[in-house]
C-alpha positions in Angstrom: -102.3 43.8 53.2 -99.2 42.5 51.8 -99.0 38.9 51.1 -97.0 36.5 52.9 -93.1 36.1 51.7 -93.4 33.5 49.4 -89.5 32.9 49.1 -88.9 30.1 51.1 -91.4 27.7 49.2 -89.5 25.5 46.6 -90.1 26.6 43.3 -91.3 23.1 42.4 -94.0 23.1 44.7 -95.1 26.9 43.0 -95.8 25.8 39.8 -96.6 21.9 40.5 -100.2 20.8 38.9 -101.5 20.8 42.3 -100.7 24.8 43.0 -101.9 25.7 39.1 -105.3 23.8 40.1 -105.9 26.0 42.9 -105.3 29.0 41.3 -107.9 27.7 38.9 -110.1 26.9 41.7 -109.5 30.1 43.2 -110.4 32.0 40.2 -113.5 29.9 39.4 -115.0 30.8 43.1 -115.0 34.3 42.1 -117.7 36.4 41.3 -118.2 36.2 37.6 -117.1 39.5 35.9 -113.7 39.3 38.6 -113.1 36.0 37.2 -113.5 37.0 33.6 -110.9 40.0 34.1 -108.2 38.1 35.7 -108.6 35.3 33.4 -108.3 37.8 30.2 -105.7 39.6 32.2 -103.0 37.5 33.8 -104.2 33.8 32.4 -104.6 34.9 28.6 -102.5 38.1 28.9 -104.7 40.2 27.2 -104.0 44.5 27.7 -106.3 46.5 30.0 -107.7 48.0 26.5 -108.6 44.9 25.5 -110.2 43.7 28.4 -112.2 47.0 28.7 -113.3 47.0 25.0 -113.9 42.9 25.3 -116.3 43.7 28.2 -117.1 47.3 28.0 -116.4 48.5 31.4 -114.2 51.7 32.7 -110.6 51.3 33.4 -111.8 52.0 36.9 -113.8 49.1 37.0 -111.8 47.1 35.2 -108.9 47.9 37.7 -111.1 47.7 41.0 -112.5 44.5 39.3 -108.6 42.8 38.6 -107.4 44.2 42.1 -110.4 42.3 44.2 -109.8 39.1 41.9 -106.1 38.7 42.2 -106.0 40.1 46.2 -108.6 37.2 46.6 -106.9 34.3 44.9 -103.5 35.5 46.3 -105.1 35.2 49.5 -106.4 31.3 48.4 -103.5 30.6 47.5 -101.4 32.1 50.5 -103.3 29.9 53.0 -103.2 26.6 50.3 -99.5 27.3 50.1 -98.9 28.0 54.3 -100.8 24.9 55.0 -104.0 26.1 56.4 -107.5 25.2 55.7 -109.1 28.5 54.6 -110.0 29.6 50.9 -111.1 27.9 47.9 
């Protein structure tokens, strides 16, 4: 699934306090080793290596792992962002 064209919103609303706490939100709901691997990953920007060796998992994992966490909070954030009442 692809996620909703985004282009339309006003850039102000995509990075306003309110959209960076439910990404937070979103990302805190997750289960907890999904969590950890986005937050290394795309919060703290750390390398796949580094993840892997931080929590010593596979690069599978740690790739099935970042693809569930950020397909889930994109998802979140798609229905925050379209109005709608599902997600975090």
């Amino acid at each position: 699934m692809f996620p909703d064209d985004w282009s339309g919103i006003p850039e102000d609303r995509l990075l306003g306090n309110e959209t960076l706490q439910r990404i937070g939100e979103a990302i805190a709901s997750l289960p907890p080793m999904q969590a950890e691997v986005i937050r290394l990953r795309d919060v703290l920007g750390w390398t796949s290596e580094e993840v892997r060796n931080a929590l010593d998992i596979s690069e599978t994992n740690q790739r099935v792992l970042l693809h569930r966490a950020r397909s889930r909070v994109r998802r979140d954030l798609g229905a925050y962002l379209s109005g709608g009442s599902e997600g975090v």
